[in-house]
NURO-193618 format. One record per residue: residue number from 1; residue in three letters; x, y, z of N, C-alpha, C, O, CB in turn. Coordinates in nm, 3 decimals. Glycine has a CB too. Layout:
# residues N
NUM;ALA;X;Y;Z;X;Y;Z;X;Y;Z;X;Y;Z;X;Y;Z
...
This chain:
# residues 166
1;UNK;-2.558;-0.085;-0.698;-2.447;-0.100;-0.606;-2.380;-0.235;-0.634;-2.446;-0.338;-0.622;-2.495;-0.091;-0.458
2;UNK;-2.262;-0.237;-0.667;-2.170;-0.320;-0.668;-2.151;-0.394;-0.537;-2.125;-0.353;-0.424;-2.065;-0.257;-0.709
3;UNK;-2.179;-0.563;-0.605;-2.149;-0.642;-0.430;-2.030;-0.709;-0.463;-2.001;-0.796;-0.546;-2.281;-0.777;-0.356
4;UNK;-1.972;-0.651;-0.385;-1.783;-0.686;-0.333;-1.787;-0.791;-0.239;-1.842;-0.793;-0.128;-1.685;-0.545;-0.238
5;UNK;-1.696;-0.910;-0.321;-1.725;-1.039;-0.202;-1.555;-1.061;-0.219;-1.473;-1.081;-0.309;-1.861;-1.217;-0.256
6;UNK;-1.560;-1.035;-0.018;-1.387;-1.011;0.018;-1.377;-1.215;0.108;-1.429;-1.295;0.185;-1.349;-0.799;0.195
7;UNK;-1.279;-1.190;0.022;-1.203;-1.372;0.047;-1.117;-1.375;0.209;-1.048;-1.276;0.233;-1.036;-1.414;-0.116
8;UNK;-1.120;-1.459;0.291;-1.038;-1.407;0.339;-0.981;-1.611;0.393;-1.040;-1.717;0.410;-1.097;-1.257;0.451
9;UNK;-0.811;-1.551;0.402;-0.799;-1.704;0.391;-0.704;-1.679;0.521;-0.682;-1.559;0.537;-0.730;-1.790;0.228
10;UNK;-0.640;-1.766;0.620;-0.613;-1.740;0.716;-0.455;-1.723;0.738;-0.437;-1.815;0.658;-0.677;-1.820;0.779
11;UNK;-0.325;-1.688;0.775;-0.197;-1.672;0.739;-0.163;-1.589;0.610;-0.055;-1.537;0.581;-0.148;-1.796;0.729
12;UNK;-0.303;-1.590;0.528;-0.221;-1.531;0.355;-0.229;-1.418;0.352;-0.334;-1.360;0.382;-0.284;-1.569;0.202
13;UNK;-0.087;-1.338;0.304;-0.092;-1.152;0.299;-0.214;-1.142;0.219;-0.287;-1.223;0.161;0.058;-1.052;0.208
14;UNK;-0.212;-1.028;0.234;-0.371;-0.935;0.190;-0.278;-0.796;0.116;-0.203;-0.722;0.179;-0.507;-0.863;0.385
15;UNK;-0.308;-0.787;-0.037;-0.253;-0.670;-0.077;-0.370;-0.551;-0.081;-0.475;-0.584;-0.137;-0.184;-0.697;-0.214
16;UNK;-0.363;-0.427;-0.032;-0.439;-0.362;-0.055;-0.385;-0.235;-0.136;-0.281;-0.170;-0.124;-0.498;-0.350;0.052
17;UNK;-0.524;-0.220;-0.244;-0.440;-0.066;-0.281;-0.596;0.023;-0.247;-0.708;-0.021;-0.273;-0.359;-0.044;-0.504
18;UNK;-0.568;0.145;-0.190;-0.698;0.246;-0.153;-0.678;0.386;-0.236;-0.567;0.438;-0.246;-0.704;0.286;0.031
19;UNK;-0.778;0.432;-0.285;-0.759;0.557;-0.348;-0.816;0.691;-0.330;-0.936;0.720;-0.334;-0.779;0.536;-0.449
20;UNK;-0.747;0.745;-0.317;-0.816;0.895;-0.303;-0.975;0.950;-0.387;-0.987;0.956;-0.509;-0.691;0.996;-0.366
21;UNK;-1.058;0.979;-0.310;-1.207;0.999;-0.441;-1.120;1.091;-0.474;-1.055;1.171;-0.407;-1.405;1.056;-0.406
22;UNK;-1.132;1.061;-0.637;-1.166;1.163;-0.763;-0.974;1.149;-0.782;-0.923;1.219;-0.869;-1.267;1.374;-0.713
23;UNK;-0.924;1.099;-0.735;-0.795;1.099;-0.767;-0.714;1.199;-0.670;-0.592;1.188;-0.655;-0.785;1.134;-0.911
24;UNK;-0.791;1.294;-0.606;-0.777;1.434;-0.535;-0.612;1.375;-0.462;-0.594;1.268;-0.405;-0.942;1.483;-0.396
25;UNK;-0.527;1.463;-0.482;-0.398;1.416;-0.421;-0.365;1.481;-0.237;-0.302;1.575;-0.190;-0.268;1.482;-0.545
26;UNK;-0.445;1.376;-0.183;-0.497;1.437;-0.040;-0.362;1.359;-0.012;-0.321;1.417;0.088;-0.674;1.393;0.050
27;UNK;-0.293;1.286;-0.035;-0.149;1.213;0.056;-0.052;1.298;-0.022;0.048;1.227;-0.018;-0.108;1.010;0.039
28;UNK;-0.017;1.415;-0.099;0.106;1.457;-0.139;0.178;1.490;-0.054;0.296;1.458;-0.039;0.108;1.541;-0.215
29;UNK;0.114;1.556;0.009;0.231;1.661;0.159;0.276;1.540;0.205;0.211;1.437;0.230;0.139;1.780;0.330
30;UNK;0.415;1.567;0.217;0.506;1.468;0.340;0.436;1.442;0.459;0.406;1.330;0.499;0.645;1.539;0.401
31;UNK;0.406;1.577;0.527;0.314;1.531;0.640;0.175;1.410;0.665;0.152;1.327;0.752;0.264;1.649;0.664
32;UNK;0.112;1.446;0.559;0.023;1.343;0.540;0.037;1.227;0.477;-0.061;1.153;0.475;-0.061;1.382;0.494
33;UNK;0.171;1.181;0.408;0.241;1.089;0.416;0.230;1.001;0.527;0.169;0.896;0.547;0.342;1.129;0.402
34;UNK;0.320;1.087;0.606;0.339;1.021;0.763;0.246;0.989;0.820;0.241;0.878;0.874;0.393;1.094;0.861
35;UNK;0.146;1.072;0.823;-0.007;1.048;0.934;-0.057;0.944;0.838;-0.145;0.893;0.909;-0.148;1.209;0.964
36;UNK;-0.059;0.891;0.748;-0.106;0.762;0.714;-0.004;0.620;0.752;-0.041;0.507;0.783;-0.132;0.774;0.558
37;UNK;0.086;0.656;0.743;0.176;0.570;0.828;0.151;0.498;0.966;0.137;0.386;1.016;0.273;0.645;0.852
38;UNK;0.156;0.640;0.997;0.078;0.677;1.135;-0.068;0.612;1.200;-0.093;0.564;1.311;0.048;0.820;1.118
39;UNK;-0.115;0.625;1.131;-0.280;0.566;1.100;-0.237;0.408;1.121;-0.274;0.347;1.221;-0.360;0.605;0.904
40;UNK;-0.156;0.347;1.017;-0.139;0.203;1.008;-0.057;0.141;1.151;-0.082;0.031;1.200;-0.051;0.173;0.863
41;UNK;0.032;0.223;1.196;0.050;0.173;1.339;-0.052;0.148;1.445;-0.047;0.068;1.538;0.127;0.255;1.396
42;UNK;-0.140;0.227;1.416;-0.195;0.251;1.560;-0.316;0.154;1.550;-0.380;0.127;1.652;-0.241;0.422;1.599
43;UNK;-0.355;0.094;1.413;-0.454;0.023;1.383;-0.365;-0.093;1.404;-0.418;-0.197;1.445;-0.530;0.048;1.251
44;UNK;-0.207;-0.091;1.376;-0.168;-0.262;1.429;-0.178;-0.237;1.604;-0.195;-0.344;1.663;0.043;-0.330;1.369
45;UNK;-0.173;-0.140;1.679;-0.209;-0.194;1.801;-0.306;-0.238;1.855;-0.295;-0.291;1.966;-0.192;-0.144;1.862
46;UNK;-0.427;-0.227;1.791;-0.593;-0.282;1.803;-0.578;-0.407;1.700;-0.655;-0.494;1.741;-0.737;-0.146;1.741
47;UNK;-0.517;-0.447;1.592;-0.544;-0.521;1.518;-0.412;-0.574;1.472;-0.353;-0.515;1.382;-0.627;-0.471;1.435
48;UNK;-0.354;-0.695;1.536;-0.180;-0.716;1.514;-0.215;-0.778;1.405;-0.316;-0.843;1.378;-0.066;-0.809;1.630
49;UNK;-0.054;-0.734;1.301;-0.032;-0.772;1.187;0.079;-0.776;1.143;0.167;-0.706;1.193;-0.086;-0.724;1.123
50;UNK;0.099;-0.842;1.059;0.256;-0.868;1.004;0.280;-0.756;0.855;0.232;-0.789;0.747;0.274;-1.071;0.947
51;UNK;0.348;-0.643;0.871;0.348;-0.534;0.750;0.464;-0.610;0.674;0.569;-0.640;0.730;0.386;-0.350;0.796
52;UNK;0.439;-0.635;0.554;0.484;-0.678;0.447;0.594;-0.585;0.372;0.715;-0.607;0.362;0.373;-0.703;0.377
53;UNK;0.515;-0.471;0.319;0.511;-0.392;0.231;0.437;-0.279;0.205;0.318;-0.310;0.217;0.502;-0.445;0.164
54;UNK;0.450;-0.161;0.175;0.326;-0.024;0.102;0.436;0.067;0.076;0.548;0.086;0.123;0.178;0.070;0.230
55;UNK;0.352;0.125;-0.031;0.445;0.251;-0.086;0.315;0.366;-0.054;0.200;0.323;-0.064;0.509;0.235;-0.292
56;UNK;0.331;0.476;-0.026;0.221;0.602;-0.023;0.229;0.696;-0.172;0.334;0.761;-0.179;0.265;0.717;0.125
57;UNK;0.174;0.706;-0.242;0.187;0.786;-0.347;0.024;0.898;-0.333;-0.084;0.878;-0.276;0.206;0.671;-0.500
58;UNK;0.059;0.976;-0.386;0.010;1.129;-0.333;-0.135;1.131;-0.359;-0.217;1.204;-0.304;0.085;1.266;-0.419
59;UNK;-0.157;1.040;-0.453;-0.356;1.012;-0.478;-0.434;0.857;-0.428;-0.548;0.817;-0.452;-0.396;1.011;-0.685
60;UNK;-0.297;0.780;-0.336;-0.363;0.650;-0.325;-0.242;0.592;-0.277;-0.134;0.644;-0.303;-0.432;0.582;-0.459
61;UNK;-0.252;0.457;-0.187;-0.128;0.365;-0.137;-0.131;0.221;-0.154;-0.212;0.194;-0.244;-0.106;0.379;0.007
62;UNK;-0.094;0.149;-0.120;-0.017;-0.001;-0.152;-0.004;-0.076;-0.031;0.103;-0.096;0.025;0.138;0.010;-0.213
63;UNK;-0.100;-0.112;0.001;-0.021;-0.189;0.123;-0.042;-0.326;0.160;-0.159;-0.360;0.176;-0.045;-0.127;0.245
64;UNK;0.063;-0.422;0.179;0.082;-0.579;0.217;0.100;-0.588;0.329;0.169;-0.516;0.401;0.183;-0.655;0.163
65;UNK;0.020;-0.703;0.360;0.035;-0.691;0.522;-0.002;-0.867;0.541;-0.036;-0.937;0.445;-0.104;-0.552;0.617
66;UNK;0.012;-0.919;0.688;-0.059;-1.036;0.726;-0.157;-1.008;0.857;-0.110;-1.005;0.971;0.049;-1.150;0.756
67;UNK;-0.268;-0.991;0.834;-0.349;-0.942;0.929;-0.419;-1.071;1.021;-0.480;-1.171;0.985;-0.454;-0.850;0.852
68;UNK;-0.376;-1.013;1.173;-0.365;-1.137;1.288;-0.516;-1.255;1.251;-0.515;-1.376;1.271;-0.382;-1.045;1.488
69;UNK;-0.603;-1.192;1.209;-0.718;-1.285;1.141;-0.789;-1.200;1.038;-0.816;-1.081;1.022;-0.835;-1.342;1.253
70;UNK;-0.805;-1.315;0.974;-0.790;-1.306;0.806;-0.915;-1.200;0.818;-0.905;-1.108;0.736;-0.819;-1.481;0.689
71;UNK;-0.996;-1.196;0.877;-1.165;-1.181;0.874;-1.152;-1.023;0.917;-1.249;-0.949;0.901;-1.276;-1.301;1.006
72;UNK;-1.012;-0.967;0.978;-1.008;-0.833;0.994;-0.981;-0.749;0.945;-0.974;-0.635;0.992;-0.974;-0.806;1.049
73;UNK;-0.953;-0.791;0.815;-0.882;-0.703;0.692;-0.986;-0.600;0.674;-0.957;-0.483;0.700;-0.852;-0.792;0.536
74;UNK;-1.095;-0.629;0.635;-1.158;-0.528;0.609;-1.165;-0.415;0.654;-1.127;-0.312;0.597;-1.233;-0.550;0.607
75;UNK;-1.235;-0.432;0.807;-1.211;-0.344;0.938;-1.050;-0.263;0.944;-1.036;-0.143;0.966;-1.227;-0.459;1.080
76;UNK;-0.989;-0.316;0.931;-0.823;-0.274;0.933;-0.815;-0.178;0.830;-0.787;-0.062;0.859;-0.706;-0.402;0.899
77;UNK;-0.836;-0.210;0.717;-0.850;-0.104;0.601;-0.940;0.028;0.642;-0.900;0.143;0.623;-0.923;-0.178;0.469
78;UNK;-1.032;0.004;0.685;-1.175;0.042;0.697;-1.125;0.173;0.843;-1.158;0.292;0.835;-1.308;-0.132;0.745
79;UNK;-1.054;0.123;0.945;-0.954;0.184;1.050;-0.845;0.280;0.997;-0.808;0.386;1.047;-0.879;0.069;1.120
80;UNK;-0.812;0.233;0.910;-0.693;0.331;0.860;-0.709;0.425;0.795;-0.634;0.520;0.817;-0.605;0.286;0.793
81;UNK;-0.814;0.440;0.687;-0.875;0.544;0.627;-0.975;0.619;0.718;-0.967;0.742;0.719;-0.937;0.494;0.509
82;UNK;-1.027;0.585;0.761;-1.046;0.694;0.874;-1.025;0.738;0.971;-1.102;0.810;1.035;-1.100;0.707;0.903
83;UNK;-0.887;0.693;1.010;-0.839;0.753;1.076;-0.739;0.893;1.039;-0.700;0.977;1.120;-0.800;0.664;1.130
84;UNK;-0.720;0.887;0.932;-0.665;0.974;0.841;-0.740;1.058;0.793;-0.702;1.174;0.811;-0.614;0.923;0.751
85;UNK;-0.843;1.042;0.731;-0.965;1.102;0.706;-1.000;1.200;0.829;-1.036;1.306;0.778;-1.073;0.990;0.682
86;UNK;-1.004;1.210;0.965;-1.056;1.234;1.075;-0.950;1.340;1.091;-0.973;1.446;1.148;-1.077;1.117;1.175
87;UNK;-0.863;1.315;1.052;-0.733;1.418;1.082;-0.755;1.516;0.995;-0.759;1.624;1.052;-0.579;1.362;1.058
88;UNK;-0.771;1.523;0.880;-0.768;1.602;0.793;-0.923;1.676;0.807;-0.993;1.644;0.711;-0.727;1.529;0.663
89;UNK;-0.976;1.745;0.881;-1.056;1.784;0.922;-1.139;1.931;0.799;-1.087;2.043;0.799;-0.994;1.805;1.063
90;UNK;-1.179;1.921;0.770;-1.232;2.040;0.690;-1.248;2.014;0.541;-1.322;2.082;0.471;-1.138;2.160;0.705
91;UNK;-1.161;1.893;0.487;-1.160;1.836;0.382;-1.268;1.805;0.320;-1.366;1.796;0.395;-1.102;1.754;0.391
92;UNK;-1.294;1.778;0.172;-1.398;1.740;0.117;-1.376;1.537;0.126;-1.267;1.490;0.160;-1.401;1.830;-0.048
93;UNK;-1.486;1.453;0.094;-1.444;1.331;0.100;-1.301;1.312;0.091;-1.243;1.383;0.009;-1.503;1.264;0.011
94;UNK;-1.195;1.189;0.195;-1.093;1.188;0.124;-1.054;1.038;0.025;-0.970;1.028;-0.064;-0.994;1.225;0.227
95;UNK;-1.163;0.920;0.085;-1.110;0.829;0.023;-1.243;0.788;-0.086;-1.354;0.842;-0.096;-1.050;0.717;0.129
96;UNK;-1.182;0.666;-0.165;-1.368;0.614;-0.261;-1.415;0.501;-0.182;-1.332;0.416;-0.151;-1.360;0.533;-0.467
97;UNK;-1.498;0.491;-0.156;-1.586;0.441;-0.110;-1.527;0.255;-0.109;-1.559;0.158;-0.042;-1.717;0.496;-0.197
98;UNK;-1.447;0.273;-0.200;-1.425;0.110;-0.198;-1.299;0.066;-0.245;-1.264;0.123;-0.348;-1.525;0.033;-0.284
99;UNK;-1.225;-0.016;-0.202;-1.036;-0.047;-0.249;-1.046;-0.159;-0.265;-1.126;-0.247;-0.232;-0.896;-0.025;-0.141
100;UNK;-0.934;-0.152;-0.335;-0.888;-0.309;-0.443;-0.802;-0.425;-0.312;-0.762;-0.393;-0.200;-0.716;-0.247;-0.622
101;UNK;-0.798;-0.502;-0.350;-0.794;-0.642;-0.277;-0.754;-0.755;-0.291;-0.841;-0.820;-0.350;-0.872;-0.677;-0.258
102;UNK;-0.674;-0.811;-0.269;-0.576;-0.901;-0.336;-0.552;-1.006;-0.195;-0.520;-0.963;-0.084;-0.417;-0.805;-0.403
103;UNK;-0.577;-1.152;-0.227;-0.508;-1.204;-0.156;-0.367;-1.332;-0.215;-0.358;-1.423;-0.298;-0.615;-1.247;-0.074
104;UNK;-0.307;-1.288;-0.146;-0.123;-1.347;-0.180;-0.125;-1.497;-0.210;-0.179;-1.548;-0.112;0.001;-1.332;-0.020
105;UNK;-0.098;-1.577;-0.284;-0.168;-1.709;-0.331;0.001;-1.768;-0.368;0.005;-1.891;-0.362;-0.310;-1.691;-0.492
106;UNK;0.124;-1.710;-0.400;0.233;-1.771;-0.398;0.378;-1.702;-0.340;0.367;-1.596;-0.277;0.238;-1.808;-0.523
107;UNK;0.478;-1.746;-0.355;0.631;-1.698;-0.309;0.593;-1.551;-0.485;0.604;-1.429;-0.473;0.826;-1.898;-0.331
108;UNK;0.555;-1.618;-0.606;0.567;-1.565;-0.716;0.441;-1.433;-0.720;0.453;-1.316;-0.758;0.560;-1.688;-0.823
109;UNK;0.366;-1.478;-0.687;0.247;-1.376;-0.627;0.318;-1.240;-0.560;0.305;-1.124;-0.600;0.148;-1.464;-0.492
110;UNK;0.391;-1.285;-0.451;0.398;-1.206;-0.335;0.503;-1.123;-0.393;0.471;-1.005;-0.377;0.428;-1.279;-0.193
111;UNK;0.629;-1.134;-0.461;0.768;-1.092;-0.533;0.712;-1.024;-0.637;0.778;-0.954;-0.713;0.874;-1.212;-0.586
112;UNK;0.558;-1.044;-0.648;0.568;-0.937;-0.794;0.406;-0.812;-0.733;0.373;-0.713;-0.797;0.517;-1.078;-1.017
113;UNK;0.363;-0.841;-0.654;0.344;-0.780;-0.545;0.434;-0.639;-0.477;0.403;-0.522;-0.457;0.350;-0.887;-0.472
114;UNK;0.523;-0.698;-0.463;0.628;-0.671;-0.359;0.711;-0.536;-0.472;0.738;-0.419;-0.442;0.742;-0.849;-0.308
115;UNK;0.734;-0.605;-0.599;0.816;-0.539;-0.690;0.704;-0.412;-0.740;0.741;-0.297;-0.764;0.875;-0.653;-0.818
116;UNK;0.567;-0.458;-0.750;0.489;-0.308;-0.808;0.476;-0.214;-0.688;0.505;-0.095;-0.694;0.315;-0.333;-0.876
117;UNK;0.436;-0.266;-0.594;0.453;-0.175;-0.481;0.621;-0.095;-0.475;0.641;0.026;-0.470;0.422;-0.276;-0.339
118;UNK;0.678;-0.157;-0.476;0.809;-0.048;-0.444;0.879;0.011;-0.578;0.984;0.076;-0.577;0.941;-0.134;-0.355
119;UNK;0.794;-0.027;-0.704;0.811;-0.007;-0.841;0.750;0.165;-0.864;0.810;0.260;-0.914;0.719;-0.139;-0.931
120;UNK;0.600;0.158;-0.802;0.511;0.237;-0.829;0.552;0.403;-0.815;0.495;0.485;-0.888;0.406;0.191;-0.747
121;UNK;0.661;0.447;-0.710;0.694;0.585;-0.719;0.739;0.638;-0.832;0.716;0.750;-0.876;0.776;0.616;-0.637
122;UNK;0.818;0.539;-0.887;0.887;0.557;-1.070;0.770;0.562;-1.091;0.732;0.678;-1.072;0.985;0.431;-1.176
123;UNK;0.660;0.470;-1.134;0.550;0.450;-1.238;0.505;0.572;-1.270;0.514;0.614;-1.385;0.435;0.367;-1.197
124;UNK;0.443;0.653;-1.157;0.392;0.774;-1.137;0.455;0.909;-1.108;0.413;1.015;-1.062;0.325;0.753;-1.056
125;UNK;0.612;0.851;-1.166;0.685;1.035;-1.169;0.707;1.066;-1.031;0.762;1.174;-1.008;0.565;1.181;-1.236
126;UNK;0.678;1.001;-0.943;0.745;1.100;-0.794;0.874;1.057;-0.791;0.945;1.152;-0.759;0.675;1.068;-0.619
127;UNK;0.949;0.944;-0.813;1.120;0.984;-0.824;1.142;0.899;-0.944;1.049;0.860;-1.013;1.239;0.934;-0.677
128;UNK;1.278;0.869;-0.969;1.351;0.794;-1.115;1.381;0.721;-1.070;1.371;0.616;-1.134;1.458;0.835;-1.204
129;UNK;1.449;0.709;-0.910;1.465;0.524;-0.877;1.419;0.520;-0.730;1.427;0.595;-0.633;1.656;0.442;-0.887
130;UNK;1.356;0.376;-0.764;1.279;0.381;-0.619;1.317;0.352;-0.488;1.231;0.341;-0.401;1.186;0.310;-0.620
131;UNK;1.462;0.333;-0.457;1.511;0.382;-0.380;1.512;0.478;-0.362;1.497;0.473;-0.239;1.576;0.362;-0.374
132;UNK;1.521;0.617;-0.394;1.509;0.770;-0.385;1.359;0.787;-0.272;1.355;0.866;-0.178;1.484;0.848;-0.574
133;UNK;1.256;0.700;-0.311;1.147;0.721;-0.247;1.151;0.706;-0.062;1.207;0.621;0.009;1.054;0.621;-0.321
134;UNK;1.082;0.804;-0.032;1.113;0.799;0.113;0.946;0.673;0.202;0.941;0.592;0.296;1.116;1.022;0.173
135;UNK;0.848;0.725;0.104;0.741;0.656;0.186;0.692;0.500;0.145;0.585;0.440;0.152;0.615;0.750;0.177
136;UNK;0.814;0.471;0.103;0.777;0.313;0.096;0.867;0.221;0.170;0.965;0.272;0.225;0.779;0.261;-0.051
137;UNK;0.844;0.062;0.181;0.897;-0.011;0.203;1.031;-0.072;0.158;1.102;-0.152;0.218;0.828;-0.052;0.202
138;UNK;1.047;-0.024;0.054;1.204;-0.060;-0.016;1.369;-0.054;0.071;1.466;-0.118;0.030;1.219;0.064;-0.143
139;UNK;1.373;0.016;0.165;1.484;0.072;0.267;1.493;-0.040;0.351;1.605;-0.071;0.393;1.449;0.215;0.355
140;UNK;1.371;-0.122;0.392;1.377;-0.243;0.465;1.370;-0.352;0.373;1.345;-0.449;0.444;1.273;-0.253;0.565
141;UNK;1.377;-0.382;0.281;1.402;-0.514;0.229;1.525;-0.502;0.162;1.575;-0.605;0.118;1.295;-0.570;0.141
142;UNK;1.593;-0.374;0.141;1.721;-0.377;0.046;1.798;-0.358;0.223;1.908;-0.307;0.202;1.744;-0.215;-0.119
143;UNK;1.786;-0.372;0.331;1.824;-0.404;0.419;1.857;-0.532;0.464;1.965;-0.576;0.503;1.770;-0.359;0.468
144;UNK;1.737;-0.589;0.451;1.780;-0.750;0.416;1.810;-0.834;0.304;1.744;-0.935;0.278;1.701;-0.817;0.449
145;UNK;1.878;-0.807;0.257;1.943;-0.838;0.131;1.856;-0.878;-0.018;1.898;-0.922;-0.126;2.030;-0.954;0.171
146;UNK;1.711;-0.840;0.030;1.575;-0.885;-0.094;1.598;-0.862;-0.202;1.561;-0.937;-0.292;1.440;-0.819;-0.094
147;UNK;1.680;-0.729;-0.230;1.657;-0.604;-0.327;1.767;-0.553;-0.320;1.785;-0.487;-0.217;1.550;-0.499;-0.298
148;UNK;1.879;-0.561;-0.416;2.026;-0.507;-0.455;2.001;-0.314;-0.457;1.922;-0.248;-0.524;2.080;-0.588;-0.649
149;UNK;2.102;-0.269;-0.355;2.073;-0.089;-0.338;2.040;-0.054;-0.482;2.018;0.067;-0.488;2.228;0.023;-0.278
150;UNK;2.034;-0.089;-0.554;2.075;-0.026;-0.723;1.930;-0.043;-0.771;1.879;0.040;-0.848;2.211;-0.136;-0.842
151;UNK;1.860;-0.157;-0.723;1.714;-0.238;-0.807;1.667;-0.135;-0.840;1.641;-0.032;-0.777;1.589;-0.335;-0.728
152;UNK;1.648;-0.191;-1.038;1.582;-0.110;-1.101;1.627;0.046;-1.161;1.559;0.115;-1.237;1.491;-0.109;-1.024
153;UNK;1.738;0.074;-1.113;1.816;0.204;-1.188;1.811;0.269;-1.264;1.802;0.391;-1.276;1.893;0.205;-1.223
154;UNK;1.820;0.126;-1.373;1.797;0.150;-1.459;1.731;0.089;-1.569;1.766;0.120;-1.683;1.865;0.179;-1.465
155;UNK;1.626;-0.007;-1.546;1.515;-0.073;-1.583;1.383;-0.110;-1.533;1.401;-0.092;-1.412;1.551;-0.152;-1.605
156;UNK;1.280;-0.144;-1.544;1.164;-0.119;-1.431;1.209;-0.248;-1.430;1.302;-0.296;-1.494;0.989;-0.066;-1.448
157;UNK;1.105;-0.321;-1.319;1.089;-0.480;-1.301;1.039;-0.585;-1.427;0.965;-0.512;-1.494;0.979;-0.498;-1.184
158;UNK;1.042;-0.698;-1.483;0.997;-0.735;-1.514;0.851;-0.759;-1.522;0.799;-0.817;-1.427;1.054;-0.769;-1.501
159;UNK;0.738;-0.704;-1.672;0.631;-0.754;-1.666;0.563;-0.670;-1.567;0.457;-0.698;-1.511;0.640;-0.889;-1.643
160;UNK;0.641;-0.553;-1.548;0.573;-0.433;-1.479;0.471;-0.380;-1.499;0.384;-0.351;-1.417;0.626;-0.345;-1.479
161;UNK;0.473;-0.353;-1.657;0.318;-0.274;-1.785;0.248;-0.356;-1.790;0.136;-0.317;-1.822;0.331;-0.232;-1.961
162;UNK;0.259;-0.522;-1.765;0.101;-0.592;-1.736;0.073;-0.559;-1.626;-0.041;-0.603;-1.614;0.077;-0.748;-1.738
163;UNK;0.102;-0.504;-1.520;0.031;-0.522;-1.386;-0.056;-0.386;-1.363;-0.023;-0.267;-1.375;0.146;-0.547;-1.257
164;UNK;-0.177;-0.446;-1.328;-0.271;-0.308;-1.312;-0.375;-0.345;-1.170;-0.486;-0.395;-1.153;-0.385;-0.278;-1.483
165;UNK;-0.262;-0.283;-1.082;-0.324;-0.299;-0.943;-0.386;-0.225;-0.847;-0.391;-0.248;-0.726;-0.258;-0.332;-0.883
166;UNK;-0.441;-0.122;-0.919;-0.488;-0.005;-0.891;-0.585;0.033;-0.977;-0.640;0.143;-0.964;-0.396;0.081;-0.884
């Protein structure tokens, strides 16, 4: 057994990515899209947090957040997958046993962060520009002027194919 030693520093986003066991594409349906969404609200009302960022893609998700103390991330993660899990009732396992973990260390950190997460629906073929994508964060930051409506059209992000965050 692999011992996972989770950092936790106090104010700094926390990137998480979680994956479906076996790859099994238990988030494709729109619906279960949402109910993971869903899931992450209801865990910020037991556990306040500042949502950053996440994209949902159909075998696994993305999500940035600032969690009200650092020390609850785990639990928060740990809340959201099963709460989703619980819904989907009859299912075989839905998540692996263990997700990747990132904590946010600059402005340059967080922007390239920020760019694979709302990069990732292209990466993986669910649309051609990631604006097109409905279950991510991109609609609110090209709201606030982060991200030009167009980002990426027609080029990925910079230094995209080094990043392996998943």
């Amino acid at each position: 057994m692999t011992n996972i030693r989770r950092h936790f520093i106090p104010n700094a986003p926390v990137f998480i990515t979680a994956v479906c066991h076996d790859r099994c594409p238990h988030l494709a349906a729109p619906e279960h899209k949402d109910l993971l969404l869903t899931a992450m609200r209801e865990v910020k009302e037991r556990h306040p947090f500042r949502m950053l960022g996440y994209a949902v893609m159909d075998d696994h998700f993305h999500w940035l957040f600032v969690p009200g103390r650092a020390a609850d991330f785990p639990r928060m993660v740990q809340m959201v997958k099963l709460r989703f899990a619980r819904r989907l009732a009859g299912e075989p396992p839905v998540w692996q046993r263990r997700y990747w973990d990132h904590i946010i260390r600059s402005m340059d950190d967080l922007r390239n962060h920020l760019d694979y997460i709302h990069y990732n629906p292209v990466k993986h073929g669910l649309v051609t520009v990631p604006g097109d994508y409905r279950w991510s964060s991109l609609p609110v930051y090209v709201g606030k002027g982060w991200y030009p409506p167009d980002w990426c059209t027609t080029c990925p992000p910079e230094g995209v194919d080094d990043w392996h965050f998943e």
